[in-house]
N, C-alpha and C positions, 0 to 999 in steps of 0.2 A: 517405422517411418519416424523422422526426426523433425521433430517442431518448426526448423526452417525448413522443410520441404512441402509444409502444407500448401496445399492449393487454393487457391481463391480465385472463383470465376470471371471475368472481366465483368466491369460494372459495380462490381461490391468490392473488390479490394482496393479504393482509397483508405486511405490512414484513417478518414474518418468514420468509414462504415462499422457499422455494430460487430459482423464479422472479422473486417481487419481490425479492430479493439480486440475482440476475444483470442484474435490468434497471438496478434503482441504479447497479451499479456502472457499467454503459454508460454511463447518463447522466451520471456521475462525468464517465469517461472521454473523454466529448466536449465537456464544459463546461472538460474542463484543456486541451482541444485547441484549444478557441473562445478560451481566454484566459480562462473567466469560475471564475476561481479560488474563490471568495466560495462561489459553488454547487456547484462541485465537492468543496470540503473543507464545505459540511454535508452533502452526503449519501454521501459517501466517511464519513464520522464517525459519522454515524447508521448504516450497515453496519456499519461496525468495535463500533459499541456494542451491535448488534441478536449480532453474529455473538461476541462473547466473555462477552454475559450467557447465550448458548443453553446449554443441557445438552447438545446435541449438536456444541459447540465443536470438541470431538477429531475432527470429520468433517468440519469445516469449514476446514483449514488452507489449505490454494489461497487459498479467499476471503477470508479471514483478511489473507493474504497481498496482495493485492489490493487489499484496502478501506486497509489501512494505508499500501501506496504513494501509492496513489492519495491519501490525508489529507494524508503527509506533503511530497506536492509541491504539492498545493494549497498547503498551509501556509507551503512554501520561496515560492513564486510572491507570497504575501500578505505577504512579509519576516517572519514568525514563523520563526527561524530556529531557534530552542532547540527548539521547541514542534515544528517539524520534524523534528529528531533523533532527540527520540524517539521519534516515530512511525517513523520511517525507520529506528531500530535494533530496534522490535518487529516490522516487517516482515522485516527481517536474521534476529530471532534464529528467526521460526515458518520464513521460506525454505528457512533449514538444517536445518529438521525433515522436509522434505520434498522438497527439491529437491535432484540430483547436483550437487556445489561442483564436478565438473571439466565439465561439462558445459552446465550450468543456465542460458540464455538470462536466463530471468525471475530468480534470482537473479542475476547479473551485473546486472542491470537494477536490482534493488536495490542493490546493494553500490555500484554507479556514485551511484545518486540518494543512500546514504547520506554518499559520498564527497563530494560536491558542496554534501550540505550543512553537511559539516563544515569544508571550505574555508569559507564563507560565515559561519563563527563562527571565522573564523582558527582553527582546532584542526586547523594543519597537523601535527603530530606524532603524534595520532590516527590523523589519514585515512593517515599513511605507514606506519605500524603493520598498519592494515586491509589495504592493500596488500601487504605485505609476507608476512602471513598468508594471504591466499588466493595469493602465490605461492609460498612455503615450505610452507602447512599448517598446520593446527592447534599443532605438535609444535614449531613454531619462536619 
């Protein structure tokens, strides 16, 4: 079965429902897998806009978290590379509200996609910065 075929019952498949969020984001996820970047960052974009105009945003950080990688590699992938950053550093900054920095698979995942694309805007002074702070610490 193919991620735009999933189903979603009437009642729960608005844009905004927790379900259509978790289905987007799949279908995000395997349109950046397919290569089809174009589709993956609108609806990676349309989540991120859906999940930070909710009132219930502060319950939403995971997906938060998710929608904005997912935009921001789309984006790296479309060569919007500025337009990438950003997304890739508000994904950074909600990860570290929520994820352990020594341990965090899914933040290393960001901090890599943020590093990557800031080679890609030569801003190697930044990305060795960033480095250097997740392996020293905040404090350094």
């Amino acid at each position: 079965m193919a991620a735009r075929d999933l189903y979603l019952p009437p009642g729960i498949n608005d844009a905004g429902s927790l379900p259509a969020i978790e289905v987007s984001l799949l279908r995000a996820e395997v349109d950046l897998a397919l290569d089809r970047a174009e589709s993956a960052r609108s609806t990676a974009a349309q989540v991120y806009r859906v999940v930070t105009a909710s009132a219930q945003r502060r319950y939403l950080k995971r997906i938060e978290v998710r929608a904005a990688l997912d935009e921001g590699r789309a984006l790296q992938r479309l060569g919007q590379h500025a337009l990438a950053v950003k997304r890739l550093q508000d994904a950074v900054d909600r990860a570290t509200e929520v994820y352990d920095r020594a341990t965090s698979p899914v933040l290393a995942d960001t901090l890599v996609a943020l590093a990557d694309a800031l080679i890609d805007l030569h801003r190697i002074p930044l990305c060795v910065d960033l480095i250097e702070c997740l392996i020293d610490g905040p404090s350094h």
